[in-house]
TORMARMAR-516325 format. One record per atom (N, C-alpha, C): residue in one letter; atom name; x, y, z. Coordinates in nm, 3 decimals. Example, Ala and Ser with C-alpha at 12.3 -4.5 7.8 and 13.67 -1.06 7.14 Angstrom:
2
   resn   name         X         Y         Z
      a      N     1.319    -0.569     0.780
      a     CA     1.230    -0.450     0.780
      a      C     1.320    -0.330     0.780
      s      N     1.285    -0.225     0.708
      s     CA     1.367    -0.106     0.714
      s      C     1.290     0.003     0.787
//
This chain:
80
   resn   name         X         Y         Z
      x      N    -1.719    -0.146    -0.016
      x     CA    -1.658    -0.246    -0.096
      x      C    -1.516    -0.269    -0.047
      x      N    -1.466    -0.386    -0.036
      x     CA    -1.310    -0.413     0.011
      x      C    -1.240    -0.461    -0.113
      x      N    -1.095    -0.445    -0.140
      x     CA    -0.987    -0.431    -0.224
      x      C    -0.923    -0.530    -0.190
      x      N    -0.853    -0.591    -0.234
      x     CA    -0.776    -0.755    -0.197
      x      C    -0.628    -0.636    -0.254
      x      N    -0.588    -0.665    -0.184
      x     CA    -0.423    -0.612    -0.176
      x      C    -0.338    -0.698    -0.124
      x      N    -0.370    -0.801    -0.131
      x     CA    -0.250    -0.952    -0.125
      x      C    -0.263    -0.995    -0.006
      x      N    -0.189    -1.154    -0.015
      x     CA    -0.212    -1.256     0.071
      x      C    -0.327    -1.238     0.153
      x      N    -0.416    -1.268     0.114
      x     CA    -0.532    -1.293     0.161
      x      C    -0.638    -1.118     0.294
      x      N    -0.539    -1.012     0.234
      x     CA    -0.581    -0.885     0.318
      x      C    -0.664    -0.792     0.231
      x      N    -0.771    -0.805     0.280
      x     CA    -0.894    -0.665     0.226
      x      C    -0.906    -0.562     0.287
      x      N    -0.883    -0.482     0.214
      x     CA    -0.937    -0.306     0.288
      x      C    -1.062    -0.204     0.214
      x      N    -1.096    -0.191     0.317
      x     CA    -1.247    -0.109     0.240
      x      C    -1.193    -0.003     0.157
      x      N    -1.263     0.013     0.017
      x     CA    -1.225     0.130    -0.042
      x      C    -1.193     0.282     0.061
      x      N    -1.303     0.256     0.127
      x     CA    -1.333     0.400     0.197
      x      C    -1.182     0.446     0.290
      x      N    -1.129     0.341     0.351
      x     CA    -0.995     0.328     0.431
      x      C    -0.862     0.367     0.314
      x      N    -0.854     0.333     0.203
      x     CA    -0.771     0.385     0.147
      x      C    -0.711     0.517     0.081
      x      N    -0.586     0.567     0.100
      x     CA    -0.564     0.721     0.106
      x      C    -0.505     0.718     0.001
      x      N    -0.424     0.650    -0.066
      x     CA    -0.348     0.643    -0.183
      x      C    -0.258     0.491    -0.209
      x      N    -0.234     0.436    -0.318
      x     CA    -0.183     0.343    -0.344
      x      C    -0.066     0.366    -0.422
      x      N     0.080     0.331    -0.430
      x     CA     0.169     0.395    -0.453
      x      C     0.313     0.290    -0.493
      x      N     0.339     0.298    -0.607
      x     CA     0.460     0.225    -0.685
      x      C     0.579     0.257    -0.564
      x      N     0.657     0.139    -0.500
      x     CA     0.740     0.130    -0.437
      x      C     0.847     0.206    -0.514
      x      N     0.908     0.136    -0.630
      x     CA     1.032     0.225    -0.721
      x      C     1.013     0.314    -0.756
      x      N     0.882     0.430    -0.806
      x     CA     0.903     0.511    -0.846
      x      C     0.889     0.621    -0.742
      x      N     0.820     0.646    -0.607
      x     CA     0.837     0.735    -0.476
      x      C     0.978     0.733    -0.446
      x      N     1.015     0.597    -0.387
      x     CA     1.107     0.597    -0.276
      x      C     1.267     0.627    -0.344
      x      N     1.241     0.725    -0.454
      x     CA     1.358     0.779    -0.496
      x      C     1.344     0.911    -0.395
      x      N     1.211     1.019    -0.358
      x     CA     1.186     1.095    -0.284
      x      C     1.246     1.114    -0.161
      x      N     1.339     1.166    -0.106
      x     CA     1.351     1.186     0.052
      x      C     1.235     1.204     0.132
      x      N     1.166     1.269     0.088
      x     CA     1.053     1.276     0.187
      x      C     0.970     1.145     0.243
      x      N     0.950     1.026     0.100
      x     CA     0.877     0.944     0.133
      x      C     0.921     0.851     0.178
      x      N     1.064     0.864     0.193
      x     CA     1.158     0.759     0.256
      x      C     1.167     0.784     0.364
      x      N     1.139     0.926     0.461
      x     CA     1.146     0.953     0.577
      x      C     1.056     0.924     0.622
      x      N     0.919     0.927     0.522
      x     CA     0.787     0.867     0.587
      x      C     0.771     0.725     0.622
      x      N     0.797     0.645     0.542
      x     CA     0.819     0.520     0.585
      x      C     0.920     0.508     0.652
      x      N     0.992     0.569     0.707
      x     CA     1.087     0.494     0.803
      x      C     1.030     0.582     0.951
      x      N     0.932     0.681     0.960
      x     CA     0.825     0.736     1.076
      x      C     0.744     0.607     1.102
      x      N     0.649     0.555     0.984
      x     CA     0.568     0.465     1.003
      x      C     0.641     0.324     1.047
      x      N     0.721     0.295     1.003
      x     CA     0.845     0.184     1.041
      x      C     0.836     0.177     1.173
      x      N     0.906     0.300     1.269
      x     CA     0.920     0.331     1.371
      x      C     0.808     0.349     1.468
      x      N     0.742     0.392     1.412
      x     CA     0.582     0.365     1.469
      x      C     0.469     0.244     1.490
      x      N     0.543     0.144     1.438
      x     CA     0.474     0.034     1.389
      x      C     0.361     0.032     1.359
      x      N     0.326     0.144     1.215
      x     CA     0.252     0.137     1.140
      x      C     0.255     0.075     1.013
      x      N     0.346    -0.055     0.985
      x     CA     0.364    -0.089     0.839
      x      C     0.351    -0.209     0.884
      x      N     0.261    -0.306     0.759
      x     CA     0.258    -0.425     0.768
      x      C     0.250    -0.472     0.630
      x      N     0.358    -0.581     0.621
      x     CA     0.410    -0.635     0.529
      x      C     0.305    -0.733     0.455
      x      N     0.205    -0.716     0.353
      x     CA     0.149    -0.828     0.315
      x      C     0.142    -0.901     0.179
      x      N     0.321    -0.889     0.127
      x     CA     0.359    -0.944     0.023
      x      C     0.414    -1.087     0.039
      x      N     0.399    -1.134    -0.051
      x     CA     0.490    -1.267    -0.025
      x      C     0.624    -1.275    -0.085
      x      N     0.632    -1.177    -0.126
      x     CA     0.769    -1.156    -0.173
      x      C     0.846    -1.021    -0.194
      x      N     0.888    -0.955    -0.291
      x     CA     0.936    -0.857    -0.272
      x      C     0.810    -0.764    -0.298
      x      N     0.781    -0.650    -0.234
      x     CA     0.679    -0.560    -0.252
      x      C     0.693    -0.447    -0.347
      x      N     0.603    -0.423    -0.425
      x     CA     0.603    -0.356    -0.562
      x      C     0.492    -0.214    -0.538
      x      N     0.479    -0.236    -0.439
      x     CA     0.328    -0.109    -0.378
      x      C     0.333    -0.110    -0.248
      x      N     0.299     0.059    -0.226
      x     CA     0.243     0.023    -0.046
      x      C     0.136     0.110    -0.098
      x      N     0.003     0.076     0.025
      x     CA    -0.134     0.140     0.061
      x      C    -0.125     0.216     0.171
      x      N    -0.167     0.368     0.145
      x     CA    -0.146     0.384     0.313
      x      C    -0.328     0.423     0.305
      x      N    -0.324     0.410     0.435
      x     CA    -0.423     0.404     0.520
      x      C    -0.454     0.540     0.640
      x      N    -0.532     0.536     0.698
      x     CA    -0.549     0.617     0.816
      x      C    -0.464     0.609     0.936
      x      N    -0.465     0.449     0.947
      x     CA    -0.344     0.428     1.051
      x      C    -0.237     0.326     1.007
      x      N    -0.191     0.300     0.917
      x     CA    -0.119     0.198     0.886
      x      C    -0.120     0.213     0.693
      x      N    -0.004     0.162     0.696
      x     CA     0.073     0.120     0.536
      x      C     0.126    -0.006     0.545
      x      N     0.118    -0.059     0.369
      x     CA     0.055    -0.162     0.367
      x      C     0.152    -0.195     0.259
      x      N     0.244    -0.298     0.268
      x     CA     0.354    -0.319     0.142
      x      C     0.289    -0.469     0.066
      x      N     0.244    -0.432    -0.053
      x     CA     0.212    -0.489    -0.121
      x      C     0.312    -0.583    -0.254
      x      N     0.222    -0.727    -0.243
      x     CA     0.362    -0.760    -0.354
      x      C     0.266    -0.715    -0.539
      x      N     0.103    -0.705    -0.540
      x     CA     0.022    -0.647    -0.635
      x      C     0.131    -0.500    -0.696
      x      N     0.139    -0.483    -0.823
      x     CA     0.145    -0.341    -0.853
      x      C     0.052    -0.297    -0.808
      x      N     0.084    -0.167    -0.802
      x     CA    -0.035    -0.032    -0.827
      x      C    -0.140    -0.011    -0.871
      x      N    -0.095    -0.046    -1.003
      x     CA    -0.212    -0.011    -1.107
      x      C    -0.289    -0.160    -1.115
      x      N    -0.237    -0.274    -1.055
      x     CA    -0.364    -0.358    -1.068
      x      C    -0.464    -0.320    -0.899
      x      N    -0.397    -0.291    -0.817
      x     CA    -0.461    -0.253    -0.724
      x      C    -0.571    -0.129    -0.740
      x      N    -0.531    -0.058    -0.853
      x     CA    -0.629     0.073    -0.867
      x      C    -0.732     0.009    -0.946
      x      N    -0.665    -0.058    -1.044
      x     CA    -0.774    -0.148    -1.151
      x      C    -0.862    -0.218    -1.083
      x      N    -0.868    -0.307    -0.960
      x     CA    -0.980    -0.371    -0.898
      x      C    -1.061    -0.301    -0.825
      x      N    -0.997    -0.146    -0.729
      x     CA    -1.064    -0.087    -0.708
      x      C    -1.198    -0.006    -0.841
      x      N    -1.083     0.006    -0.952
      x     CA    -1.228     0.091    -1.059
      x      C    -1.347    -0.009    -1.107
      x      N    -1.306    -0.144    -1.094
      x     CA    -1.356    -0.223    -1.149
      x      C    -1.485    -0.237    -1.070
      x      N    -1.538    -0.163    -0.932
      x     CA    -1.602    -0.210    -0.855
      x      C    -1.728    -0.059    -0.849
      x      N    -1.720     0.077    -0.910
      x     CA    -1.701     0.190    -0.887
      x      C    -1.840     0.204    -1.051
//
């Protein structure tokens, strides 16, 4: 089953590792160092249209979402 996580990008449930509130992590040092690894790696792709409220990470890539979280988890349960 694939997840619509904005502007027009689907990812198979199975590909997703966690879905994650931008404001409430990136108070973390750690997860700020992670995204700025994946940054540097050019593993992040931007698929908000505006300011992003979530990222998805993935196996190889994270995913800045302008969807919250919890509607992104909500379409995933909705399918389950």
């Amino acid at each position: 089953m694939y997840i619509d996580i904005g502007e027009q990008k689907a990812l198979r449930s199975s590909e997703i590792i966690g879905v994650f509130d931008l404001d409430g992590v990136t108070v973390s040092k750690k997860t700020r160092e992670y995204l700025k690894i994946c940054e540097k790696n050019g593993q992040i792709e931007d698929v908000s249209r505006d300011i992003p409220l979530s990222f998805v990470v993935t196996d190889n890539k994270v995913y800045f979402s302008s969807f919250l979280s919890k509607t992104i988890y909500s379409r995933a349960s909705k399918n389950f």
